[in-house]
C-alpha positions in Angstrom: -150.0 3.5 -18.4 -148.7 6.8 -19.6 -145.3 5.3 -20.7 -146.9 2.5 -22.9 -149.5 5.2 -24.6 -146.8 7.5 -25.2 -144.5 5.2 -26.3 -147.2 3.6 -28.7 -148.2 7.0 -30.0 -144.7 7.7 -31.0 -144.6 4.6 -33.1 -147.9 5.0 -34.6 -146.2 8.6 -35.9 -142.9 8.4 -36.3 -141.5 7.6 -40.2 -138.2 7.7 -39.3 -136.3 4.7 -39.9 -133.2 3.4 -38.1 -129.6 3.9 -39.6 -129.0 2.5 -42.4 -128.2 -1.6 -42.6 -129.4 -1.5 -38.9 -132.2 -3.8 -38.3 -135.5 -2.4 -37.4 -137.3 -2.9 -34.0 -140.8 -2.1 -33.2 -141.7 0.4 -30.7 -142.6 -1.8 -27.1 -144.3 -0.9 -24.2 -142.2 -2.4 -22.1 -138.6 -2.2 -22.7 -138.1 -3.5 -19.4 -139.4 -6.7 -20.8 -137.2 -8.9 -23.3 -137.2 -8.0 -26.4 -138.0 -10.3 -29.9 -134.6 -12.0 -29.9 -133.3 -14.8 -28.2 -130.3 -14.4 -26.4 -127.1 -16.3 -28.0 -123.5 -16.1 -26.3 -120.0 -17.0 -26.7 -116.7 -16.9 -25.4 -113.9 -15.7 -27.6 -110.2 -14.0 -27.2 -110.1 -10.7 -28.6 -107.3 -9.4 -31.0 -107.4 -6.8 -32.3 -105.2 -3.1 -32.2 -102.3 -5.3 -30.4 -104.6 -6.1 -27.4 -105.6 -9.7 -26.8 -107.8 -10.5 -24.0 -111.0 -13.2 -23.7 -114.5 -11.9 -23.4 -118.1 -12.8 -23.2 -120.2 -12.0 -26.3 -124.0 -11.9 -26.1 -126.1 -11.2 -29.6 -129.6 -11.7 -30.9 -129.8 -15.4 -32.0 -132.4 -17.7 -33.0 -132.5 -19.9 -30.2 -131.8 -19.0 -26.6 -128.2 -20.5 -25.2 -125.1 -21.1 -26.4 -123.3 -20.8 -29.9 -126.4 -20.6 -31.4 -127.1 -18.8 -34.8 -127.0 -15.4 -34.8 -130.4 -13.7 -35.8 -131.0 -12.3 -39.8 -130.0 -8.7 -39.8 -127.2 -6.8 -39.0 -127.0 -5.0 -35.2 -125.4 -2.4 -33.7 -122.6 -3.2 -31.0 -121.6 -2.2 -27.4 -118.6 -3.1 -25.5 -119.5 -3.4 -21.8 -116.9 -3.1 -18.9 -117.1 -4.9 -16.1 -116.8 -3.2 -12.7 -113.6 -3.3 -9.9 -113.2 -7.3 -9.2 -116.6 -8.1 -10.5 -116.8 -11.2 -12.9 -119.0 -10.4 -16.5 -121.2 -13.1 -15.3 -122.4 -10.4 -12.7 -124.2 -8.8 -15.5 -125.5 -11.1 -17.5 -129.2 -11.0 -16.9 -128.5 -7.2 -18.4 -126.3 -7.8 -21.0 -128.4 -10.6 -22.5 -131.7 -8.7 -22.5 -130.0 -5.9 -24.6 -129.2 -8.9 -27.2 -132.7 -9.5 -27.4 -133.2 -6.0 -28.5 -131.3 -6.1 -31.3 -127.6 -5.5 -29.7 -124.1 -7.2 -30.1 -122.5 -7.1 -26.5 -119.0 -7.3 -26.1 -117.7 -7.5 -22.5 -114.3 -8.1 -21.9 -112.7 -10.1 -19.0 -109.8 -8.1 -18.7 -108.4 -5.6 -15.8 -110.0 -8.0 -13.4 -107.0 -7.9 -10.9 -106.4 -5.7 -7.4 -104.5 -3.3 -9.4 -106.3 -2.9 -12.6 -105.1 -0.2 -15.5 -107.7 2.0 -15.9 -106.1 3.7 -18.9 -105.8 -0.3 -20.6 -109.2 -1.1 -19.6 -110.5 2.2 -21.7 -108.2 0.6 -24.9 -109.6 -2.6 -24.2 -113.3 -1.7 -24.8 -112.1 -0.3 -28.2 -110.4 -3.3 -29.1 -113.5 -5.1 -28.4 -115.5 -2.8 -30.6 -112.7 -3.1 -33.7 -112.4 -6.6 -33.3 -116.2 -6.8 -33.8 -116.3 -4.4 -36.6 -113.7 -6.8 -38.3 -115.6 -9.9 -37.9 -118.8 -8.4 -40.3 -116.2 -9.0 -43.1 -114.4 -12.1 -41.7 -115.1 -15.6 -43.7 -116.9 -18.0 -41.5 -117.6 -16.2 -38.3 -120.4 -16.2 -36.7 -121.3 -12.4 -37.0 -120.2 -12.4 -40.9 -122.8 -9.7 -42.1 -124.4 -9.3 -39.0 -122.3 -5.9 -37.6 -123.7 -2.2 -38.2 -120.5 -1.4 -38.6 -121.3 2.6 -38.0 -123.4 2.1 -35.1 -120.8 1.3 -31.8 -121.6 1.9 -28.5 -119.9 1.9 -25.2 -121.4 1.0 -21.6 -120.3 -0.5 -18.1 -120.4 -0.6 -14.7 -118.2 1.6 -11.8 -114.7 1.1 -13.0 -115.8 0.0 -16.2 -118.1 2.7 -16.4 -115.5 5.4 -15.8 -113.4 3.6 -18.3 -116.6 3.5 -21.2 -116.2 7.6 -21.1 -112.3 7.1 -20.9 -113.2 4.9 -24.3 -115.3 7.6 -25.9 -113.4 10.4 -25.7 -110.3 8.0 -27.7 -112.8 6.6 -30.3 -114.3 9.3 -32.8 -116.2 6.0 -34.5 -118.4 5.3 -30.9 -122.0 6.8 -31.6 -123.2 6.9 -27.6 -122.2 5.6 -24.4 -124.8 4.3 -21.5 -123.6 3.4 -18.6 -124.2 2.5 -15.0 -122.8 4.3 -11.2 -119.8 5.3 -13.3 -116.7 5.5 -11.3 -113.5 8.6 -11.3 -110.6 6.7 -13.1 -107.1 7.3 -13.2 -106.7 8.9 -16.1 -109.9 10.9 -15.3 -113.0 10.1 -16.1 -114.1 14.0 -15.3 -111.7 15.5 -17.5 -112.3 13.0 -20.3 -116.0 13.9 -20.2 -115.4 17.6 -21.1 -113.8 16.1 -24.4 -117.0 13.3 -25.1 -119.3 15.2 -27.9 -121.9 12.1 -28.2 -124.7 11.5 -26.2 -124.0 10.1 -22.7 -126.4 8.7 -20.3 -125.3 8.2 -16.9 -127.2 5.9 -14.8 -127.2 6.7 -11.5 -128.3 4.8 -8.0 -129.5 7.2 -4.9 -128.3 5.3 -2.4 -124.8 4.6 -3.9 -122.4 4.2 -0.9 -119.4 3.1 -3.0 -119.2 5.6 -6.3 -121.8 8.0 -5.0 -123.4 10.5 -7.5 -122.1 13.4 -5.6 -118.9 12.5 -5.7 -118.6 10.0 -9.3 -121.5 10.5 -12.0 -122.3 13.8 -10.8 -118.6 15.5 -12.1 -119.1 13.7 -14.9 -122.0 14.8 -15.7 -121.0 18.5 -15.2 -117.8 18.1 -17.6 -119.6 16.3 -20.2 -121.4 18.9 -22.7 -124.5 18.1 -24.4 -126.1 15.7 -25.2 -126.1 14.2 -21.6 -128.5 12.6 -19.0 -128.1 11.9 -15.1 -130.9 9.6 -14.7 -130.9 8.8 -10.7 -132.9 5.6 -9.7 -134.3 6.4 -6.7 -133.4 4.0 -3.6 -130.9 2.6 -5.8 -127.7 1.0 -5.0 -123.9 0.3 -6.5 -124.4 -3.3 -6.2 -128.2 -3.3 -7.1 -127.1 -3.0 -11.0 -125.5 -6.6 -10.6 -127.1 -10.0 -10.8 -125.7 -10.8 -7.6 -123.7 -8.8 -4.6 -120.2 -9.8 -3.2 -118.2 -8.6 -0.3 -118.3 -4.9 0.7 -121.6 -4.9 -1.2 -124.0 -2.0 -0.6 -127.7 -2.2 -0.3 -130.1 0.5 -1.3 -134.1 1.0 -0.4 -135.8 -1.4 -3.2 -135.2 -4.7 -4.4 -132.4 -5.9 -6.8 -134.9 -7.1 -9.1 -136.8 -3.8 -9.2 -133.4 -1.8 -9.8 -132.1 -4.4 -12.5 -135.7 -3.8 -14.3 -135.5 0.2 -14.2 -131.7 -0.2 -15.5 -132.8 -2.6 -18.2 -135.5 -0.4 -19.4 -132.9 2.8 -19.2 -130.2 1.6 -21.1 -132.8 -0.2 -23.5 -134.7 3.1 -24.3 -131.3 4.9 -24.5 -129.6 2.5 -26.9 -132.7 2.0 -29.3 -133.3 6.1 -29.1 -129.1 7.2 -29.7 -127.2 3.7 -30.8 -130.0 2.2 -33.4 -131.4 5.4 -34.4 -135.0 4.9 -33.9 -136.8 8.0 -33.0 -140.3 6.2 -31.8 -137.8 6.0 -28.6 -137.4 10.0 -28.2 -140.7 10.6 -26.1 -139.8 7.7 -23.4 -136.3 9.0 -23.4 -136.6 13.0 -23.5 -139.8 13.5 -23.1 -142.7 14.1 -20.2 -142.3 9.9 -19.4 -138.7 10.8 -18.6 -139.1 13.6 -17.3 -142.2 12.8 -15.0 -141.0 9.0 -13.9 -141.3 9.1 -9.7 -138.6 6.1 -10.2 -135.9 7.9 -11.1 -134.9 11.4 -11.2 -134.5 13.1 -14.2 -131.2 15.6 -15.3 -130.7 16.2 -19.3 -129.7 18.9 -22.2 -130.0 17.9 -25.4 
């Protein structure tokens, strides 16, 4: 009850608007919830800064399902890495519900051998976030006019995750980066941190037994300097932020579909608050809602 009055409140007074060009989203309640877009998606190859590579592309459409018309507006976009071995399909429940509030996601297929290059992984999120850029401006696709060109994100999941702040610290055009149990890299993902001057939220699960905090987010989080969270879902696991586990698969004390909802609302609060620029989102995501949530442990500077 205290998040959906103080996220109301915030709405009522709040006059600033989102970036420019972005399109606007009311405050919610529940960002847990979907949003008011229907999820669209597509697969596509990528080409773009010498890189090709296919990917799955989730945006706000207006109709639920595939190829379907992309939503009036333009929207900011995130490119999502996918974590060691895992298929993007793993995360589609998460990626899809950012698309219905108001997000292009880009998430890449690539790197998804035994041997994957960490360092190529990092250059392929950027790619993904170029070639997007490019296609505001490109005759007769799909997202023609629909891109907020100046508002790119970065996310992902354990070694796509690592690579995301890899990403950042290449890309002076990425606003913020959100992402989920965050994994060391080769290059580092530590030392890149220290270099990362946009906000970063790491999402974190307690009960991690494959990245753990201690030994993954945690030295992240120390290298990055501010703006930076560590938001730690309590009972959490590595697996618990995928639609579905696979072999060597941790398990954590609650339920996947209570971890997927905190991480949805997380990332959703995040991306709204430091990607679309809409500061009715500041309270849920600095404030005593954050701060105070028994569901997840709260570390932050601004």
């Amino acid at each position: 009850m205290l998040r959906r009055l103080t996220v109301v409140v915030a709405a009522a007074l709040s006059l600033t608007l989102p970036a420019t060009g972005v399109h606007a989203v009311a405050a919610s309640a529940d960002p847990s919830a979907p949003g008011p877009y229907a999820a669209g998606y597509v697969d596509a190859t990528v080409s773009a800064s010498g890189r090709s590579f296919s990917a799955r592309i989730t945006y706000p459409a207006t109709a639920a399902g595939k190829g379907q018309p992309v939503a009036a507006g333009r929207f900011p976009a995130i490119a999502f890495g996918h974590g060691f071995l895992q298929s993007v399909s793993k995360y589609s429940s998460t990626l899809s519900h950012l698309s219905t509030w108001g997000f292009i996601v880009v998430a890449p297929t690539s790197q998804g051998g035994l041997s994957p290059n960490h360092s190529a992984f990092a250059d392929d999120l950027n790619a993904a976030l170029t070639w997007t850029v490019a296609l505001d401006t490109t005759a007769g696709s799909r997202f023609a006019g629909h891109v907020a060109v100046d508002r790119l994100g970065l996310s992902g999941h354990s070694m796509g995750g690592g690579a995301s702040i890899l990403a950042a610290a290449r890309n002076p055009r990425v606003v913020t980066v959100a992402n989920l149990a965050a994994a060391e890299t080769n290059p580092s993902a530590v030392s890149a941190a220290a270099g990362v001057t946009v906000p970063v939220q790491l999402i974190a699960g307690e009960r991690d037994g494959i990245a753990p905090p201690a030994d993954h987010q945690r030295p992240i989080y120390a290298a990055k300097p501010p703006t930076k969270q560590l938001r730690t879902i309590r009972g959490g696991s590595h697996c618990g932020f995928m639609d579905s586990g696979s072999l060597f698969c941790d398990s954590g004390s609650i339920s996947r579909t209570v971890q997927l909802q905190l991480t949805r609302r997380l990332l959703t609060e995040w991306f709204l608050r430091h990607l679309a620029g809409d500061a009715a989102y500041d309270e849920a995501v600095w404030g005593t809602p954050a701060r105070t949530d028994p569901q997840v442990i709260f570390e932050g500077v601004r």
